[in-house]
N, C-alpha and C positions, 0 to 999 in steps of 0.2 A: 593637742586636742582641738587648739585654732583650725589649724589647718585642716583637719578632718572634716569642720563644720563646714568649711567656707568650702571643701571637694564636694560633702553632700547636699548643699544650694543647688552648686553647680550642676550636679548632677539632675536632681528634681526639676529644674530650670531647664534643663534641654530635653527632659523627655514628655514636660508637658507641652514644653514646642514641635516635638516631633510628629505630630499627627497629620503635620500635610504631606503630600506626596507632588512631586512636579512631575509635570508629564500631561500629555492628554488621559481620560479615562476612556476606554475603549466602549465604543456603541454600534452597533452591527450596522454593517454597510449599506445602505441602499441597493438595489438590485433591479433590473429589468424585471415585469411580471404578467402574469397574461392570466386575462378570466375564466378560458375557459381555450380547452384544446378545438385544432380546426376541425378535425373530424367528431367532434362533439357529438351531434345530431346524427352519426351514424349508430343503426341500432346494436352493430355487431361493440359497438364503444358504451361502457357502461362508466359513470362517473362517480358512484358513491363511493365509500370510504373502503380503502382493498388492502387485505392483509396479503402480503408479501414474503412472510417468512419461508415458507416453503412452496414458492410460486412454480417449483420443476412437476408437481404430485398431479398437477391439471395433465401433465399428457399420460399419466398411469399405467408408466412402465417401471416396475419394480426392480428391473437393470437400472436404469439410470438411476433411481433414490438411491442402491447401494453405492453406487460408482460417487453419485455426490458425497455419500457420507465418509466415504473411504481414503477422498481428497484432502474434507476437511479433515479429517485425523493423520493424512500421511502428507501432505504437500507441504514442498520444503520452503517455496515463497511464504507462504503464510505463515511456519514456524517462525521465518528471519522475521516478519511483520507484528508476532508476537514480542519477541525479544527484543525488538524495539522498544515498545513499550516497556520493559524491564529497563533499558538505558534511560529511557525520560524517565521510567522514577527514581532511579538513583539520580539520576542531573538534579531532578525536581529536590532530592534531600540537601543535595550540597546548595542550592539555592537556597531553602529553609536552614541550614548550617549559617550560612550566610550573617543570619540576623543579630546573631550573638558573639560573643566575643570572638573576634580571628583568631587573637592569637593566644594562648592558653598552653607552656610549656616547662618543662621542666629540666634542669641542665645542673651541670657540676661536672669542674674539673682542678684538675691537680697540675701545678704547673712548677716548673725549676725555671729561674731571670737570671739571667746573667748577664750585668749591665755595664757598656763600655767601659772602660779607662777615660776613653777619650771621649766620652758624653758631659754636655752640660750641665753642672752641677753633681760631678758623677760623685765630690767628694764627700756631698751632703746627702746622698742615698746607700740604705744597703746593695752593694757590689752583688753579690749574689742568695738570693733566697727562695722557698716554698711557698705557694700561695695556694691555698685553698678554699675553694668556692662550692655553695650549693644552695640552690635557689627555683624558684617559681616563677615565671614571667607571665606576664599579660596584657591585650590590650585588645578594645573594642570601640569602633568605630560604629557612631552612635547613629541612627537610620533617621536623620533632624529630614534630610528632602525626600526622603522615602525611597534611596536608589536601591536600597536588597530589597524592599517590597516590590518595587515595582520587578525586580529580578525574579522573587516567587509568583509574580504573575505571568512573568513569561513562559517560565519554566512549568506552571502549573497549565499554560494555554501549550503546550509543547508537549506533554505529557496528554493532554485530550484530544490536542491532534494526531498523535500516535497510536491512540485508539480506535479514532479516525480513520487511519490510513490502514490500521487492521480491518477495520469493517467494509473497507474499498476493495482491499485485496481478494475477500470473501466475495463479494459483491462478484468479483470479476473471475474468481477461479467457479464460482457455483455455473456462471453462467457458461462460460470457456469448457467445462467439462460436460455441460447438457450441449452444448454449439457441435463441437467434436463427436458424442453420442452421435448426434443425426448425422452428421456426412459420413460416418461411418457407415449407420443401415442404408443413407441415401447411395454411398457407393456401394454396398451390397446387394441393394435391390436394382440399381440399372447392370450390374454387370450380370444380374438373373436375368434381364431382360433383354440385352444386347445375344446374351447366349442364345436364348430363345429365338433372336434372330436368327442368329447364327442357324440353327436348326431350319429353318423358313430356305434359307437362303440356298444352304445344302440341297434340300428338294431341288430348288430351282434348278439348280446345278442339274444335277441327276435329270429333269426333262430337258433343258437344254441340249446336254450330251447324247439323249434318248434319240431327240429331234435331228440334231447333227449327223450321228451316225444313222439316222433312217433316211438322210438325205435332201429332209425336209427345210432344214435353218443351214445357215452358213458356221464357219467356225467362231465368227466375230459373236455372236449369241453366247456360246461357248468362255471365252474368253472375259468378256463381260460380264459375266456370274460369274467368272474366278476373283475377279476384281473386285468386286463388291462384297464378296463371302471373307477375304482376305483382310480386304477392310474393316470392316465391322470385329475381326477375329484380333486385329493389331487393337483396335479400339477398346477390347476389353484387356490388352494387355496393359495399355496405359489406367482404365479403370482400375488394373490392380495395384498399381502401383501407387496414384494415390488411398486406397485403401489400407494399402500397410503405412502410410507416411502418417495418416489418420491415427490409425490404433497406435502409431508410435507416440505419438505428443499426446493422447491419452495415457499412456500408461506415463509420462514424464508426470502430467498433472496429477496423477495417484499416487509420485511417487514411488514408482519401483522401474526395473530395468526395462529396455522392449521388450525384452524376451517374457517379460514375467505376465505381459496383460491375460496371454492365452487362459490360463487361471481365472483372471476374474471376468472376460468377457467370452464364454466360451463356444455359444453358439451364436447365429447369424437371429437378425428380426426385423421387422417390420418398422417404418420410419413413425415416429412416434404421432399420433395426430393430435394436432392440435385443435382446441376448441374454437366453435364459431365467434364464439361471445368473450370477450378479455373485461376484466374491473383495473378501471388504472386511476381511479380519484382524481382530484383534481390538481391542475399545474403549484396550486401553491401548496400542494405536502410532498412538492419535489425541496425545498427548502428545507425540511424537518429531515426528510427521510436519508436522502441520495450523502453519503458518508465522505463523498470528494466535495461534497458543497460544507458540509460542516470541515474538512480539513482546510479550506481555505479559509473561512471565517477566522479560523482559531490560529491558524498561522498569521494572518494578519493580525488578531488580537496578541500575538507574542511578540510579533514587530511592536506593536504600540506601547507594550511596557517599556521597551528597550530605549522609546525617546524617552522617558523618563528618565532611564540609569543615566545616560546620554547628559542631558539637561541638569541632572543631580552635580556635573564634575563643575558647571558651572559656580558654584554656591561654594561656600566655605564647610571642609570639612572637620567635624569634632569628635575628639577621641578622647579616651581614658585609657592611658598607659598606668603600670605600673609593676614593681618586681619586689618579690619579698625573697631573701636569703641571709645563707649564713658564710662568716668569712673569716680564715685564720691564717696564717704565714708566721714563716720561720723562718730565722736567718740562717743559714748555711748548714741546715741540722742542727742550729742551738737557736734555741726560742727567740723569738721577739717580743719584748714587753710581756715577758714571762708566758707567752704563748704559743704553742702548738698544735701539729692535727688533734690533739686529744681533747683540744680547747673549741672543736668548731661548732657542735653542738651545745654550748652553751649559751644562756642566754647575753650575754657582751658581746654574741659574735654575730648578732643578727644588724642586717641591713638591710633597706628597703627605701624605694621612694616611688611617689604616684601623685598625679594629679592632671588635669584635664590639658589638652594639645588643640592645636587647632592647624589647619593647613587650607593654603588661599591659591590654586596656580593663575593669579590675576594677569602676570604676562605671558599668554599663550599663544599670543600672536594669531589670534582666531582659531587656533586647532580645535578646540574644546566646541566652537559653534560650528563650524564645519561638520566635526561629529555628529553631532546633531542633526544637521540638514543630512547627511549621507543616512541615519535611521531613521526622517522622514520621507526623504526619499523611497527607503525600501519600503517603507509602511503604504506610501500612498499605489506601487508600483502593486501590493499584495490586494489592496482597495481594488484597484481595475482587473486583477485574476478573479477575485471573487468575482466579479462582478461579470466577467468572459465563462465563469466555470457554469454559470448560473444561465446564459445563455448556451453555452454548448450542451447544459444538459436537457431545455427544451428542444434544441434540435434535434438530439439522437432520439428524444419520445417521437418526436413526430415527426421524423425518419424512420424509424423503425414502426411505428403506428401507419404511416402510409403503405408503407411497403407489408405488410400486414394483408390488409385491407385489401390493396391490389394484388397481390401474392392469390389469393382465394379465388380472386376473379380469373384469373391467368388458368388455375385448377380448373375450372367450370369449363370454361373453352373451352382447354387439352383432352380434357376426357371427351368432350365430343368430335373433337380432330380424334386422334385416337381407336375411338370406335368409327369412323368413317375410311380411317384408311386403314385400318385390319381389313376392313369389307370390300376396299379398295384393293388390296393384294390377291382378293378369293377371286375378286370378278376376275382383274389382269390375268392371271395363274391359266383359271378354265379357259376364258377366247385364247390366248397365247398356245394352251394345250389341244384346242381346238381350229388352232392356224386364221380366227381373225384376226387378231393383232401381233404385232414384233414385241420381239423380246425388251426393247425399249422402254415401254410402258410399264413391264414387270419389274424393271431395274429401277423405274422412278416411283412407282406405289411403292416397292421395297422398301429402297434409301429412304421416303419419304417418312414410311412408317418407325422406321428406326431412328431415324430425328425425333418426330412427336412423342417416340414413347420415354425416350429417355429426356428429352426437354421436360415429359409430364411430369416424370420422376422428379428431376431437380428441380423444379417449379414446387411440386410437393412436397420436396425438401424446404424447400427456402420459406414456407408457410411457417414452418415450426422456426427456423431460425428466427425469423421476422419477428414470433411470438418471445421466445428468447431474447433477442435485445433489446427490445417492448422491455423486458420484464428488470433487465437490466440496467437499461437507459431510468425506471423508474426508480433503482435503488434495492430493490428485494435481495432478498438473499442472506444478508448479515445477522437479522434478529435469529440464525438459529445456534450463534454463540453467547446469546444471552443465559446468564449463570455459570456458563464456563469459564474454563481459564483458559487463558491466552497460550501459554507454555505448558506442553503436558508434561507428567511426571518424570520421565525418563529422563527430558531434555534437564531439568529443575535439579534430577538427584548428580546429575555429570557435573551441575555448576554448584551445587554445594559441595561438592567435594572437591574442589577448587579454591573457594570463596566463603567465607561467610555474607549470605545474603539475609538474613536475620527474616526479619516479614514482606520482606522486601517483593518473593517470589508468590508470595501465595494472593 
């Protein structure tokens, strides 16, 4: 009964010492920060507070809401990026496992000894006999520096970064599937319009050849309009070709085969337009929002418990061991001290010992601080990521904010290039048809116009991209798996049938 009291001292005595934890405690990094964006004061730039969830619904095309929706339910990046998150929270249990006893087991066995001749003191042991054991082991290493705490903090900052990197991935496939949309209609619409050259050009042909054979123009007239009709003809061969490369890596981001997009994307359309006026708040709810800036915080906060585990090997460590069983032998098939297996559940046959352990590895020759410095090193290397993620994501806003901005202005131009050299082709055409001017001129209003119209195109294109990485570079996109689950049902019922995942899944 001594003994008992002076374990439960013991005991009482190190767990009301155990309430510190070594380690730094983790405090969010400092960060580069800015008052206000440069294009601020422009009016197409709106600063108040902008909801983001569903920033694709501003260019109001009902193809692309489905195509996003169909991503987020079939893309196979963002399933892995789910199930992630299932891995951190089973890590995140063994980590909380952690805090209570390791070791908790249960064992017995039957054994036959058969002991030298030639062993020391063989004359004073039984020679050969049964021994039967069966018993409950335990032991629990007592959390005095806080090293499994500080383990369920990494583990639990590991587990939010995973969530994190789920809402990145979102962030990144909502925008990647509206980017793709547009250069899809944008190469749809310039190979409508290269065609149309095409058509232009054919005329031309047809007077030149008119002209030639009336004896009027030379063959080189002739010839020159085959070259440039040719051209422009090879030129939408390559427009198609990125076009099907297009619809190919969309249908990858939906998740089904190339062959299967014709289904969901089934007719041609119009590039989606984008609004004059964008709401993008202000530079500091990129901090709150943008789901790569909180994955780095939280990665560096899972470095910082890690100096603690680190720091904890320094310190002495204290345990409570202890095994309770029962134990019986017999000499050679005839009992011992009147005892046999029939003897092992009784109570004589019980044995047990416990009491508190302690362990110091004081000559470590500095390994144990080295440890240390190598996961403050990482910690501080995770410090300057954050602190770079944070600046790279004000530069893609206002990279893609400029380019925005200037992208519209480019539009304004084009459309009056554009309409000047369509009127420029009409006038070439008639004098040419009417023998003031060489064919020369008609071949440079042509070319010229078939630059401009399709530079407009892509120019018009890259409007809506601009507004897309705008929308991206700000973080939008992820709030619209808020309430959902990470893993949907199908993938959840393949791994219970596998595993037992208890709550683990839902």
């Amino acid at each position: 009964m001594k003994s008992f009291t002076s374990l439960g001292r013991f005991i009482i005595l190190v767990l009301l010492l155990s309430g510190c934890a070594v380690g730094p405690d983790f405090v969010q990094p400092d960060a580069p920060s800015e008052e206000e964006w440069i294009d601020s004061d422009v009016p197409q730039i709106k600063t108040e507070p902008a909801d983001l969830t569903d920033w694709w619904k501003v260019f109001n095309d009902p193809v692309l809401d489905s195509l996003i929706e169909t991503a987020y339910q079939q893309n196979l990046p963002l399933h892995i990026a789910g199930l992630r998150i299932m891995e951190a929270r089973a890590q995140l249990g063994v980590a909380v496992g952690n805090q209570y006893p390791q070791l908790q087991q249960v064992s017995g066995a039957g054994t036959a000894v058969q002991i030298s001749d030639n062993a020391p003191n063989s004359l004073a042991a039984d020679k050969f006999y049964y021994d039967y054991q069966l018993g409950f082991d335990a032991a629990w290493e007592l959390d005095f520096w806080g090293r499994f705490r500080r383990g369920v903090e990494s583990a639990q900052a590991n587990y939010l970064a995973s969530i994190a990197g789920y809402d990145d991935a979102l962030v990144t496939l909502t925008a990647e599937v509206a980017r793709t949309y547009v250069q899809i209609r944008t190469f749809e619409e310039r190979i409508v319009i290269a065609q149309a050259n095409v058509d232009i050009q054919k005329r031309s042909l047809e007077i030149a050849e008119a002209r030639f054979e009336g004896g009027l123009v030379t063959e080189l007239d002739v010839q020159q309009a085959k070259a440039l009709l040719n051209d422009t003809e090879a030129t939408i061969s390559r427009l198609k070709i990125g076009l099907r490369q297009a619809r190919h890596g969309l249908s990858i981001l939906l998740g089904i085969p190339p062959g299967g997009l014709k289904d969901v994307l089934v007719e041609s359309g119009n590039i989606p337009e984008a609004p004059t006026e964008v709401v993008v708040g202000i530079p500091a709810d990129l901090l709150r929002r943008r789901p790569d800036i909180r994955t780095a915080e939280l990665e560096a906060a899972a470095q910082s418990a890690l100096i603690g585990v680190a720091k904890a090997d320094l310190y002495p460590q204290f345990s409570l061991v202890g095994s309770i069983g029962l134990q019986s032998s017999e000499q050679g098939g005839v009992p011992s001290n009147n005892a046999d297996f029939s003897d092992l559940f009784d109570s004589d046959s019980i044995t047990y010992f416990a009491g508190p352990s302690i362990q110091w590895p004081i000559l470590n020759y500095g390994r144990i601080t080295s440890s240390v410095r190598v996961q403050d090193a990482r910690f501080q290397q995770l410090i300057v990521n954050y602190q770079n993620t944070v600046l790279n994501a004000y530069q893609e806003v206002e990279d893609a904010m400029v380019g925005f901005l200037r992208s519209q202005e480019q539009v304004q131009y084009l459309a009056v290039s554009v309409k000047a050299s369509k009127r420029s082709v009409d006038l070439s055409l008639i004098q040419y048809r009417e023998g003031v001017t060489d064919y020369q001129r008609v071949l440079d209003t042509q070319r010229f116009l078939t630059q401009e119209q399709d530079l407009y195109t892509s120019v018009n294109g890259e409007v809506a991209l601009n507004l897309i990485a705008m929308y991206k570079a700000l973080g939008g996109g992820w709030q619209i798996r808020e309430g959902k689950d990470f893993v949907n049902e199908k993938i959840k019922e393949e791994m219970r049938k596998r595993t037992s995942w208890g709550k683990t899944l839902e």
